[in-house]
C-alpha positions in Angstrom: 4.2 26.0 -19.8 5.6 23.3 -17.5 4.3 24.3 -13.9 7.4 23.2 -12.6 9.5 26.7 -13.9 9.4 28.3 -10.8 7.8 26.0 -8.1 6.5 22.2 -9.7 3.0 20.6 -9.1 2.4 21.7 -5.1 2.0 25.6 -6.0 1.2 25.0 -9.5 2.8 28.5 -10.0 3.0 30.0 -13.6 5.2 32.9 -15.3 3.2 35.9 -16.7 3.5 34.9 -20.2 1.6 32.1 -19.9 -0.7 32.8 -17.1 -1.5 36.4 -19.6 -1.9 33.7 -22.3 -4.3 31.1 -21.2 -5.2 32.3 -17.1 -3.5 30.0 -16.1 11.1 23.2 -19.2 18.5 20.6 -21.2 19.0 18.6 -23.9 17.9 15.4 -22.2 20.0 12.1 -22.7 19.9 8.3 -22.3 20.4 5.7 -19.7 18.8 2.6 -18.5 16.7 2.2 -15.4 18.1 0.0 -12.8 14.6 -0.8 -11.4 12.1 -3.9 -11.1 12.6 -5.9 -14.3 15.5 -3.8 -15.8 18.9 -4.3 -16.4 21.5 -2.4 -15.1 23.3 -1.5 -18.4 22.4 -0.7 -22.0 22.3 -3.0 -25.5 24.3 -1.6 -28.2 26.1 0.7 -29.2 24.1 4.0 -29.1 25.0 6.3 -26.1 24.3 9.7 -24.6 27.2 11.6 -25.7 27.0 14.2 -28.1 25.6 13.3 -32.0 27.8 11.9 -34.5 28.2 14.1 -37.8 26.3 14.0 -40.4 25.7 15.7 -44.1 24.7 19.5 -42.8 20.9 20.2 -43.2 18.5 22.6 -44.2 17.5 25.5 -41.2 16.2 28.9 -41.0 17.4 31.1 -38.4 13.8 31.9 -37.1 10.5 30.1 -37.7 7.2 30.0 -36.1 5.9 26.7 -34.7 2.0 26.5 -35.1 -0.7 28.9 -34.7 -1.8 30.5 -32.1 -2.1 29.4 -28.8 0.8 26.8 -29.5 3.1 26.2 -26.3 6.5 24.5 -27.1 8.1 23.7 -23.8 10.3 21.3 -25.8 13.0 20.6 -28.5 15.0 17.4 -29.9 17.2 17.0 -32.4 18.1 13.5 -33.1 19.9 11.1 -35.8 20.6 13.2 -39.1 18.3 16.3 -39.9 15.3 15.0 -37.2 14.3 17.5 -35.2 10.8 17.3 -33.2 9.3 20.0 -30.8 6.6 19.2 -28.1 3.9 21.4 -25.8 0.7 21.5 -25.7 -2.2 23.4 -28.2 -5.0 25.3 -28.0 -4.6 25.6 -24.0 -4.9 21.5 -23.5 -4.0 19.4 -26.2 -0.8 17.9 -26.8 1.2 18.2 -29.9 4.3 17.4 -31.9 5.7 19.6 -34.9 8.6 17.8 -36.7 10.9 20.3 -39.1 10.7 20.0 -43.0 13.9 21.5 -43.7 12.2 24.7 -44.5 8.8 24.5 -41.9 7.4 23.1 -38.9 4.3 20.4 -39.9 2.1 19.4 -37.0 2.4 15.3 -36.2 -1.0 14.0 -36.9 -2.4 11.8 -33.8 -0.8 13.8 -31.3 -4.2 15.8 -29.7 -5.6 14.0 -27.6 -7.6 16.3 -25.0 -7.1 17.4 -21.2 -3.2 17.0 -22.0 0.0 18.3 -21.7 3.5 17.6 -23.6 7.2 19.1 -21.8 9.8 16.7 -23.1 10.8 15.3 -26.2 13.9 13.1 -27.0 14.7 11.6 -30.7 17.7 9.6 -29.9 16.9 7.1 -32.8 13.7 6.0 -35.0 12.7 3.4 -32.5 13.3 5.8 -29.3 11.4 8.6 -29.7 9.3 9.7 -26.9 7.5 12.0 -25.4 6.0 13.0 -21.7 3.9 15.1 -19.7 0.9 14.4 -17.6 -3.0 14.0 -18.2 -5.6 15.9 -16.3 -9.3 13.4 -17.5 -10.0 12.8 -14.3 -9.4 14.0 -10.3 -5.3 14.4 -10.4 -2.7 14.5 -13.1 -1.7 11.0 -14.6 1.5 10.3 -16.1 1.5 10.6 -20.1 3.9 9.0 -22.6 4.0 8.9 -26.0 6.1 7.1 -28.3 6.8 7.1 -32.5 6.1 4.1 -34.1 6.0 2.9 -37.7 2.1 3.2 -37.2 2.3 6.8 -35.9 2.3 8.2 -33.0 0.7 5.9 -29.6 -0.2 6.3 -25.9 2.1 3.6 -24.0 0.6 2.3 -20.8 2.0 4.3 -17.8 2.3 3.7 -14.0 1.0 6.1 -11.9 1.9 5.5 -7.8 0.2 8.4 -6.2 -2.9 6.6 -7.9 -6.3 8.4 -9.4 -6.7 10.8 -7.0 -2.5 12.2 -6.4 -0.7 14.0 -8.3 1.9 12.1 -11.0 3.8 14.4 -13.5 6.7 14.0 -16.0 8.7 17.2 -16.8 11.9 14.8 -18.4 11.9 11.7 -20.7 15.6 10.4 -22.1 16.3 7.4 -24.1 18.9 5.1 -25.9 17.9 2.3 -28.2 15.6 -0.5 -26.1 15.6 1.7 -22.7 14.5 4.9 -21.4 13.8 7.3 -18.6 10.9 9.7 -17.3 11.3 12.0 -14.6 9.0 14.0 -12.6 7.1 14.3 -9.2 4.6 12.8 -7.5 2.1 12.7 -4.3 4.2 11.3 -1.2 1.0 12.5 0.9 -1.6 14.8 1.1 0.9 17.7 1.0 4.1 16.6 0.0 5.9 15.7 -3.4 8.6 13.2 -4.2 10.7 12.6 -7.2 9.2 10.5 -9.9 11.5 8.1 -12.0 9.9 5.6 -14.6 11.8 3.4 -16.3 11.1 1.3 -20.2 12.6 -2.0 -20.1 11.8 -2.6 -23.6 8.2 -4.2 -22.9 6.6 -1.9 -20.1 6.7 1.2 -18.0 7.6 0.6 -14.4 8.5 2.6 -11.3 12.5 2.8 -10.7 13.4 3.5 -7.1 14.4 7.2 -6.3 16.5 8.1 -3.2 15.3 9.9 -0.6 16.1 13.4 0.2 16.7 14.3 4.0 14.8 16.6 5.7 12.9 17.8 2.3 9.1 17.5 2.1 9.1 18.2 -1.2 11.2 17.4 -4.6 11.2 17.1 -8.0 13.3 16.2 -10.9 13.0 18.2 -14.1 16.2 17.0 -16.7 18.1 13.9 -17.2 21.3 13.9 -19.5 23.7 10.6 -19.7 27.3 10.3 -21.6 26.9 6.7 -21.5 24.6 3.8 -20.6 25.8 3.6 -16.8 26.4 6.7 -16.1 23.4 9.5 -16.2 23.0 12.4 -13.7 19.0 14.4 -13.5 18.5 17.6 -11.7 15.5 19.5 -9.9 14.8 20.9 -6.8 14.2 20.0 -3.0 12.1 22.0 -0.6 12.3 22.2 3.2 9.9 24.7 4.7 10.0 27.6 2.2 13.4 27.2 1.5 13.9 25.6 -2.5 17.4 24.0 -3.2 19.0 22.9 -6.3 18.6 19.0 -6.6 21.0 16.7 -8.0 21.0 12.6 -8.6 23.1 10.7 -10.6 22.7 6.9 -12.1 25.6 5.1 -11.5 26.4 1.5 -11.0 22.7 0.7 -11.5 21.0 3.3 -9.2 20.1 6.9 -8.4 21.8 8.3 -5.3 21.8 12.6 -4.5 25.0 13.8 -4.9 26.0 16.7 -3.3 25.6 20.2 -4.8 26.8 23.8 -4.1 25.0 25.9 -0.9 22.7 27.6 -3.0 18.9 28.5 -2.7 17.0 28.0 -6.0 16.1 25.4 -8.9 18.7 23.4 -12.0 16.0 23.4 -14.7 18.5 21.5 -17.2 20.9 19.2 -17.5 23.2 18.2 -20.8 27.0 15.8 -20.5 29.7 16.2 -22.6 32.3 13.8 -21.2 32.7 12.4 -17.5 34.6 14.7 -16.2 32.2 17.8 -17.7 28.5 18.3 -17.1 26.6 21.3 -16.8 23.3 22.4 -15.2 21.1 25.4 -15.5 18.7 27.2 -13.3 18.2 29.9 -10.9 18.9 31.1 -7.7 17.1 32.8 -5.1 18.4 36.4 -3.7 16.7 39.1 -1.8 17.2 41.2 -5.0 15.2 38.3 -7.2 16.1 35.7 -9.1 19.4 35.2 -10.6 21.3 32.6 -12.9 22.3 29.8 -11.9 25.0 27.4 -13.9 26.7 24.6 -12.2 29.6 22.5 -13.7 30.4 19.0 -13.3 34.5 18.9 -13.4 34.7 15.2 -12.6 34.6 15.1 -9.4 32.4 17.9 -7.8 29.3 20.3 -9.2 30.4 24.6 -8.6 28.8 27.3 -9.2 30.3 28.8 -12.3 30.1 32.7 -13.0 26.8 33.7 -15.2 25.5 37.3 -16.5 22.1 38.4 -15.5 19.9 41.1 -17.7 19.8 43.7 -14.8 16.6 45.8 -16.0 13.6 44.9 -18.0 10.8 47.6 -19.0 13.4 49.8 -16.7 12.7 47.5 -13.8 14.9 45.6 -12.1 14.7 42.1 -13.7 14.8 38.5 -12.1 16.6 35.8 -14.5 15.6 32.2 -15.0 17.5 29.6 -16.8 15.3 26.7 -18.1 17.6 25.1 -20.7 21.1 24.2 -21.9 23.3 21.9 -24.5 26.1 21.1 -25.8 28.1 20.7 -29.1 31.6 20.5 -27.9 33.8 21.4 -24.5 34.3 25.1 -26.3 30.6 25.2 -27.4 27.4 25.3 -25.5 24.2 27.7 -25.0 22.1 28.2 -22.4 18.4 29.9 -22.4 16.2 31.5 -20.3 14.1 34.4 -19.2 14.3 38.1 -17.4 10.7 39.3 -15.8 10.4 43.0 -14.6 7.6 43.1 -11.6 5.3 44.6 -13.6 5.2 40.9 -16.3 7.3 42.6 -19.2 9.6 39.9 -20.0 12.7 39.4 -22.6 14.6 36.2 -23.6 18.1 35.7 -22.4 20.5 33.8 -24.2 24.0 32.6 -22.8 27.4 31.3 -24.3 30.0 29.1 -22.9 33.1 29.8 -25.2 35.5 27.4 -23.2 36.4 30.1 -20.6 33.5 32.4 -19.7 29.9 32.6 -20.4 28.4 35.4 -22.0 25.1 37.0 -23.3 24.4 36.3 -26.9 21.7 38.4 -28.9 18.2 36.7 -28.9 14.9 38.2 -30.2 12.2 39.6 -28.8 8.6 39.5 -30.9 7.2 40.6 -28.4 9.4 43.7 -28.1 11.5 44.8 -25.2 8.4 45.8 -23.2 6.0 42.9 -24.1 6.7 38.9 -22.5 9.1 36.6 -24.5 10.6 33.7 -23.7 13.2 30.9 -24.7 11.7 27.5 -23.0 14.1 25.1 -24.5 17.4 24.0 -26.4 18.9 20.9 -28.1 21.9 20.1 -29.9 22.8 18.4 -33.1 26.0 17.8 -34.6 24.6 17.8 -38.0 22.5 20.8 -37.6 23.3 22.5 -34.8 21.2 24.4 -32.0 18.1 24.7 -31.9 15.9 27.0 -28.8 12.3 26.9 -28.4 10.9 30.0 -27.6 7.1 32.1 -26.9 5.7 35.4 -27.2 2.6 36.7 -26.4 0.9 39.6 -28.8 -3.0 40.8 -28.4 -3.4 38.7 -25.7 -2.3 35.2 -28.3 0.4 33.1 -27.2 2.9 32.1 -30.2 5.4 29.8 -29.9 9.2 30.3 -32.2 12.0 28.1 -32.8 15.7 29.9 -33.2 18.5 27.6 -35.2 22.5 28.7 -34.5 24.9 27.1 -36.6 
């Protein structure tokens, strides 16, 4: 579980699936860092838009993703029938399961020790990645992977709060010789800023990030583009104890904070289907408890666009969490999440957009209505659809689930 669901690396927080589980995260998209050594603009033709069509492919409407004890916090679907999840194994050990057509197989090379995995993108053979952090020594450390025709590799990764600070990725997008990570960092001893890396096609390097007035702390947990120049990522800023959605979009070769709706609360996700319509996902603070939060881009401005909420859980009043969403079309798209009773039970919440409202669709619950389930992520392919990453925890085992929808 990325620590970043309800409050990011300061707190360290973790929801009581996971924290049960061990004692102890939008369809992401491409653009190209306007940093230190990269240009302003992408090479080709690829873009972040929604996939092109393709021959329709093999899926199962429920399958398990490893063992026991296997996290996913993370889905892609890329070019054709690829489509690759990511989290972390056996409490802390990263891993990658790629789908057969009729199973999940486990990527060999992808275990390394003391780490964690909470985005994957697949945007084409030679841009697949994947992030999260490692924990070897004192403080996280930034951690990317990347597919190559050898396998699976550790690519050489900044980190500028150094050894001893904190440096995490929760978001990685990419598009054909370029790509972004996002995430947070160590400003100080006890504040945070956002985290933005950028892959010029030979290195790794730190983009610049815009500042957020009066906010000791933010993070960035999604990015999503429709096309090379134009990208948006979302996440959170916090001044005092007060958390606020955050928003910054990439445009003509830099991050700036664009303005968002009055609201108190997280955007987990992020996906684009044209420039004039965007979405993000989260949740928002109310004396009641958490509710959903869905914000749409219309071209000109983000607002708050009405979202339903799973009132009781375990016959408790629940709070909601939305922690991803994407896209197949304007009239198409699905958002996931999470509703937690006070007492831990927890059920998986599943959300429509139809083109005019959104709605609850019916999602399972291994776990059973009493028990802690979870959807954690959601991608989009044209040739195969949706796909939603999802948990359970039974006899004290955590088991991770992937749902397809046509």
């Amino acid at each position: 579980m990325r620590p970043g669901r309800l409050r990011f690396a300061r707190t360290r927080a973790a929801l009581p699936l996971v924290a049960a589980a061990i004692l102890a995260t939008g369809l992401l998209a491409l653009a190209w860092p306007a940093a230190a050594g990269i240009p302003g603009s992408l090479a080709g033709t690829e873009s972040g838009g929604l996939p092109q069509a393709a021959a329709a492919c093999p899926a199962k409407a429920q399958s398990a993703v490893g063992a026991a004890q296997a996290d996913i916090d993370a889905i892609a679907a890329g070019p054709g029938c690829t489509v690759l999840a990511a989290g972390t194994m056996n409490l802390s050990r990263s891993v990658v399961f790629s789908w057969s057509g009729s199973g999940w197989r486990r990527v060999a090379g992808v275990a390394a020790a003391s780490t964690n995995l909470y985005a994957i993108t697949a945007s084409a053979p030679a841009s697949t990645w994947a992030v999260g952090y490692t924990s070897h020594g004192v403080a996280d450390q930034t951690l990317i992977l990347r597919r190559t025709a050898g396998g699976w590799v550790t690519v050489r990764t900044p980190d500028p709060a150094g050894a001893a600070g904190l440096n995490d990725l929760y978001g990685v997008a990419a598009a054909r010789a370029g790509a972004w990570a996002v995430g947070s960092r160590s400003v100080s001893a006890t504040a945070y800023g956002v985290l933005i890396l950028g892959w010029n096609g030979q290195r790794w390097v730190v983009a610049q990030a815009p500042k957020v007035a009066r906010a000791q702390d933010t993070a960035l947990f999604s990015a999503a583009a429709i096309s090379p120049t134009s990208a948006w990522a979302v996440g959170t800023a916090v001044t005092g104890s007060v958390s606020r959605p955050l928003i910054e979009r990439f445009q003509k070769g830099h991050w700036a904070v664009v303005g968002s709706p009055a609201e108190q609360g997280e955007l987990e996700s992020v996906t684009v289907v044209s420039a004039r319509n965007a979405w993000a996902v989260g949740y928002r603070s109310s004396a009641g408890g958490n509710k959903t939060l869905i914000e749409h881009w219309n071209g000109s401005k983000w607002g708050v666009v009405v979202s339903p909420n799973i009132a009781k859980v375990a016959g408790q009043a629940a709070a909601n969490q939305l922690r991803g969403v994407a896209a197949r079309s304007a009239g198409n798209v699905y958002a996931v999440g999470v509703a937690i009773a006070p007492g831990g039970a927890e059920v998986t919440l599943l959300m429509h957009w139809n083109g005019h409202r959104w709605a609850r669709a019916t999602s399972p619950n291994p776990a059973g209505s009493g028990g802690n389930n979870q959807l954690q992520g959601i991608a989009a392919n044209a040739a195969t659809g949706f796909w939603i990453a999802g948990a359970y925890l039974t006899g004290g085992v955590l088991h991770s689930f992937a749902l397809h929808r046509s």
